[in-house]
N, C-alpha and C positions, 0 to 999 in steps of 0.2 A: 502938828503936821497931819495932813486928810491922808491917808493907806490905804482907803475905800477904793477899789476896781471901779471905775467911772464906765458911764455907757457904752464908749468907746471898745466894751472888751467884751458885748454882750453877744453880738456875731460870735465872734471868737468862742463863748462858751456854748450856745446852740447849734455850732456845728463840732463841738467834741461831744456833746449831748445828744445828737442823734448816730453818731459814730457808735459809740457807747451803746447806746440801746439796742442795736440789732448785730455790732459785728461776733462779742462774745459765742461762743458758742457754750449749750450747758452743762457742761462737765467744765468749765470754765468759771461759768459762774457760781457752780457749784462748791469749785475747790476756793473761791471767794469766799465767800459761807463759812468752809469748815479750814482756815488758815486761824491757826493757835500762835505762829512766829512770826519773826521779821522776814523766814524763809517759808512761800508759801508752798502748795504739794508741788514737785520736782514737775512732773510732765506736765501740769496744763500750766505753771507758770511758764515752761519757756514753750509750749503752742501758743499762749496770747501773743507772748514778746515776738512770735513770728508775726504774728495777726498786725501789730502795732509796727513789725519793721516794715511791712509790705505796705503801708499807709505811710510810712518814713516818720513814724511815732514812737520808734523803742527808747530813744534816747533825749530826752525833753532838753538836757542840759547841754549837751553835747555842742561845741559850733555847726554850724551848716556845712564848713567846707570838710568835716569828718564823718558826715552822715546824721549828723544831728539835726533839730528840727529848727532852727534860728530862732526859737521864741525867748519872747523876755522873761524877764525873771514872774511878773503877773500870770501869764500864763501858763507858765510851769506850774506856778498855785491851782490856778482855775481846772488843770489837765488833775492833778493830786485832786482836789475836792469831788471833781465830779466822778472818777474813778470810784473813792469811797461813798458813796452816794449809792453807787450801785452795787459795795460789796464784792468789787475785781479785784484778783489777788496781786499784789504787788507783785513788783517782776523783780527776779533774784538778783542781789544787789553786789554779789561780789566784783562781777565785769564791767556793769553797765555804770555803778556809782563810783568804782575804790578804782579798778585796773586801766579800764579806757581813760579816762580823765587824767590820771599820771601821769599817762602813753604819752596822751596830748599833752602835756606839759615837760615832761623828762625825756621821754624815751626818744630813738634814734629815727631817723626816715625809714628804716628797714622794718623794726619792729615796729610803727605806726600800721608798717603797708600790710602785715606777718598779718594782726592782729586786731588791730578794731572793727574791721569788716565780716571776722568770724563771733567779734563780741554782739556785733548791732543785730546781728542773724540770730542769732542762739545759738552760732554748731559752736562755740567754742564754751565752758562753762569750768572757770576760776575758782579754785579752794584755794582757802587762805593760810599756809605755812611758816606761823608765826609764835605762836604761843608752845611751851617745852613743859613738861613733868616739873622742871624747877626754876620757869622763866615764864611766869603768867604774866602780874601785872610790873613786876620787875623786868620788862623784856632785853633792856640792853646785856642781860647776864647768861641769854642762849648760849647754847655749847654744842646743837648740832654745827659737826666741822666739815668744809670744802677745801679740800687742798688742790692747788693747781695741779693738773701733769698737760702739758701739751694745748688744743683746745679746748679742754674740756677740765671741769673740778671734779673732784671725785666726792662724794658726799656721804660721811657716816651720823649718823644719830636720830635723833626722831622728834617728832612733833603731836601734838594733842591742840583738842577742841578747834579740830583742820573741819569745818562745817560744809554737812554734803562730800566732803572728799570722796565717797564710796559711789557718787555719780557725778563725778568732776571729771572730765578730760583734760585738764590744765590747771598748775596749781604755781601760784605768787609767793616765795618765802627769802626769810634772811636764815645767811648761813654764817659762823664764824671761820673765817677766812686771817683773822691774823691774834694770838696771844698774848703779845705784848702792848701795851700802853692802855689807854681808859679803853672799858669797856665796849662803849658804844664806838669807838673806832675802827673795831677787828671786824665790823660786821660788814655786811656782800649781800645785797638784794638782786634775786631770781628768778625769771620767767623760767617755767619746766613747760614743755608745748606736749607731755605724756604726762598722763598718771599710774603707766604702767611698766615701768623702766626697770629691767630688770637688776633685785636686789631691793626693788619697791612694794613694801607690804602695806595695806590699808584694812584698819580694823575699825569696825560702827561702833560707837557706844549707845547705847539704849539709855535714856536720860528719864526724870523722874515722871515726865511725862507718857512714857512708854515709846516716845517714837527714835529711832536711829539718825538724828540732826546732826550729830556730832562724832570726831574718828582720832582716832589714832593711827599715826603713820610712822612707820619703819625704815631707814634707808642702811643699805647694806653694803657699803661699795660701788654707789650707784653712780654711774657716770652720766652727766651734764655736760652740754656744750656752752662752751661761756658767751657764746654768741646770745643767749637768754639775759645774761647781768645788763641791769639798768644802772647808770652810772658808774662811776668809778668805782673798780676794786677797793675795800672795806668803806668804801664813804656809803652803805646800803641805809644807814641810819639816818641822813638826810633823806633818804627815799622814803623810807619808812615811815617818816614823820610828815612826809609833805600828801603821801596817802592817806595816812589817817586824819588830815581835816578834812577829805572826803566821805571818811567812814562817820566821821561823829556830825557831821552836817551837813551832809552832802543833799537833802531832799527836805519837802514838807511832811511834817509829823502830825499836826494839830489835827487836818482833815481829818486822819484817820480817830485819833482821841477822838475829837467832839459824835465822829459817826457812834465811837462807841458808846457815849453818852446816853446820845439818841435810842441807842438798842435796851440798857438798861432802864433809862425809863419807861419803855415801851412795856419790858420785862414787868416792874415795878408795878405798872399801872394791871398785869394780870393775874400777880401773886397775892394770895391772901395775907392778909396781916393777922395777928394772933391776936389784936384789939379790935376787931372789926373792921371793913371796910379792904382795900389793897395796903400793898407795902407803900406804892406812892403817896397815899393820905397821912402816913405817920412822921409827925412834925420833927423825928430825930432821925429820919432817912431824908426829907426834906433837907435840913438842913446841912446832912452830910454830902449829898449830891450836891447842892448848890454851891457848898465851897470848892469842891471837886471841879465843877462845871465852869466856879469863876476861874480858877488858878487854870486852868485850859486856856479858856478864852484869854488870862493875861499870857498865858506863852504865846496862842497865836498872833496877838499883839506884838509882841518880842519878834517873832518870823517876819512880821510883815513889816516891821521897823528895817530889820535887813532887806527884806523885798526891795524898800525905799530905796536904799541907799544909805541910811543914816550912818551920820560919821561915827557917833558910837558904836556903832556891828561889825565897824571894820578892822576893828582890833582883834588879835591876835587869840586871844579868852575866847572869840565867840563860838570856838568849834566845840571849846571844853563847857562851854557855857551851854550851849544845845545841846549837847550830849546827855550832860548831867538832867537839864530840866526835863527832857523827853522820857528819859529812863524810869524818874521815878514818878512821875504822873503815869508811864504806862503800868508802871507796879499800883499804883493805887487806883488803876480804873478798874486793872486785874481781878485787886479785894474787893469793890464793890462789885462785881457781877458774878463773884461769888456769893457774897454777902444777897446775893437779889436770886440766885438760884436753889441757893442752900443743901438741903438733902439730894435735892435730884445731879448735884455736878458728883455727886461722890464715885457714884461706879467710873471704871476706866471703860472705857467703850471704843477702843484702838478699831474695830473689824465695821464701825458704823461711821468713824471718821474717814475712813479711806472714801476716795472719789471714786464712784460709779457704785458703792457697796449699796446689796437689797436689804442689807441690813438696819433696819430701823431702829432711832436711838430712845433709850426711854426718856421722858421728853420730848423739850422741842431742841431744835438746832444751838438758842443761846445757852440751854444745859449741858448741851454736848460740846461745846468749846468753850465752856466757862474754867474749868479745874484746869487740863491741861496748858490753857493760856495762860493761867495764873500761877504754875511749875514752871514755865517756859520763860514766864517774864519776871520770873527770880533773878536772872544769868543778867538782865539788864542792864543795870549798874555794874558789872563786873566787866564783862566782854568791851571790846575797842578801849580798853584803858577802865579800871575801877574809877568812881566816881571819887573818891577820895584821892587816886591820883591828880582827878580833872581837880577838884577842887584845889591842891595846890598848885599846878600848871596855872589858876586862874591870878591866884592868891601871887602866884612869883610874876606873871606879863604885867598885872596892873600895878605889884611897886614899884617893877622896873621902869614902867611909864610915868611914875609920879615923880621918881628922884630928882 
């Protein structure tokens, strides 16, 4: 099967390519640069996504008749590659990948009209209230509870690793709403249109990286209007599941891998070797980038097989299947550009990452976000489902399709 973008889509890419080139602004392209996560710096990623809405470009996947941009699935690639090309920082994925695309699928006329028009803008911005103190990758066993009184539930217990929460205006979570029968029954998925409801505490945790990605949140008797619940009271776990094949596949990955490729070898080609010559000349870095560079290249092959159409991708696996391949190639692109910066990633350099700081890093820019990317892309394989989940999820759809 040919996957190749034929000529046909070369307009198409030279005018997102000059789009590209001058709308950025640089504190923009800057925080491109020094982006260590999946979540790039809070303010110039959603000043792009304004930049991209007002072009009617925030939301690639999105239908047309919701404010999305009607391209095809090629294009959404061609818009992903050239993006990283230029080092623009991804735009924050909890609203625009996970919550609007549910909306459009589940949610009610009311909450479509509420809602996706403050996601496609930026004013509205979605933490994700899922994961518990003793409900990580075991999620159906949460025990934050909502008890009906009237309109509204009333909410006690808490949640962890709620990302950004501490600059979220709106936050998506499942609450247990009934005790009896299987676990994943009791559950109740909910739009909160505050993050400051009183009885609502939010705490940053500072992660190994040094930066506050991630929080702890508190509810105290907090009142919620049920008018927020997405489907059926306790059927939240059908919700929940039908989000997270947006989370685990919801976009193209590979661009960004292969850009980082390209930055490592670039790195590679500057660093001394201790045998003489650069790191790039030495025939056991050679050969460890090129396996590296191939097992990329066959994921992107894997993407663009689904780009296709192909009847294989349409299986049910292939959200758990992306997930897992994306996480740990971005873990091992991590070790190499460690492995390519060496002594110089070690200082923690928090006051030289910040955007617009005159603070110069020792090094260059790929030293200064080498370590922290490489902390940060631990949590990979863990976060939206451990990979060891996905890998059973994989292992139980493909025997049930064999029987």
């Amino acid at each position: 099967m040919n996957i190749e973008f034929g000529p046909e889509f070369e307009s198409f890419r030279q005018e997102v390519a000059a789009f590209l080139d001058t709308a950025p602004t640089p504190d923009i392209r800057e925080a491109g640069r020094k982006t260590t996560s999946v979540f790039a710096p809070f303010d110039q990623a959603v000043a792009w996504q304004k930049i991209l809405h007002a072009r009617g470009w925030a939301a690639p996947a999105w239908p047309k008749q919701y404010g999305g941009t009607g391209w095809s699935v090629e294009q959404r690639y061609i818009f992903a590659e050239e993006c990283r090309k230029r080092e623009l920082p991804p735009l924050l994925p909890n609203g625009l990948q996970m919550v609007g695309p549910m909306l459009i699928d589940l949610g009610t006329e009311d909450q479509k009209r509420r809602h996706l028009p403050q996601i496609l803008s930026g004013e509205a911005y979605w933490t994700q209230g899922y994961s518990e103190p003793n409900a990580g990758s075991d999620l159906a066993s949460l025990q934050c509870a909502a008890v009906s009184d009237g309109d509204d539930y009333i909410i006690n217990g808490s949640k962890i690793w709620t990302t950004l929460a501490h600059r979220a205006n709106r936050m998506f979570m499942l609450v247990r709403t009934d005790k009896t029968g299987k676990k994943q029954e009791g559950i109740t998925f909910l739009l909160l249109e505050r993050t400051d409801y009183p009885g609502m505490d939010i705490r940053p945790i500072i992660g190994l990286d040094g930066i506050p990605e991630q929080c702890e949140v508190f509810f105290d008797n907090v009142r919620v209007p049920k008018s927020g619940r997405v489907g059926a009271e306790n059927d939240g776990w059908s919700v929940a599941k039908h989000l997270l094949k947006h989370e685990r596949g919801g976009s193209a990955a590979s661009p960004a891998l292969l850009h980082n490729i390209a930055r490592i070898r670039a790195a590679a080609a500057a660093t001394p070797s201790p045998f003489g010559g650069s790191l790039s000349d030495d025939p056991v870095f050679q050969r460890d980038l090129g396996e590296l560079e191939a097992d990329i290249l066959s994921y992107r092959h894997f993407e663009q097989l689904a780009i296709s159409g192909h009847p294989m991708l349409r299986d049910a696996a292939y959200p758990s299947m992306n997930k897992t391949m994306n996480s740990e190639l971005s873990q091992r692109v991590s070790i190499m550009m460690t492995r390519v910066s060496g002594i110089e990633t070690v200082p923690l350099q928090l006051e030289a990452l910040n955007v617009g700081s005159n603070v110069a890093p020792l090094g260059d820019d790929f030293d200064l976000i080498a370590m922290p990317y490489y902390l940060n892309t631990r949590a990979t394989s863990i976060y939206a489902g451990t990979n060891e989940v996905q890998r059973d999820l994989i292992a139980r759809t493909v025997l049930a399709a064999n029987r």
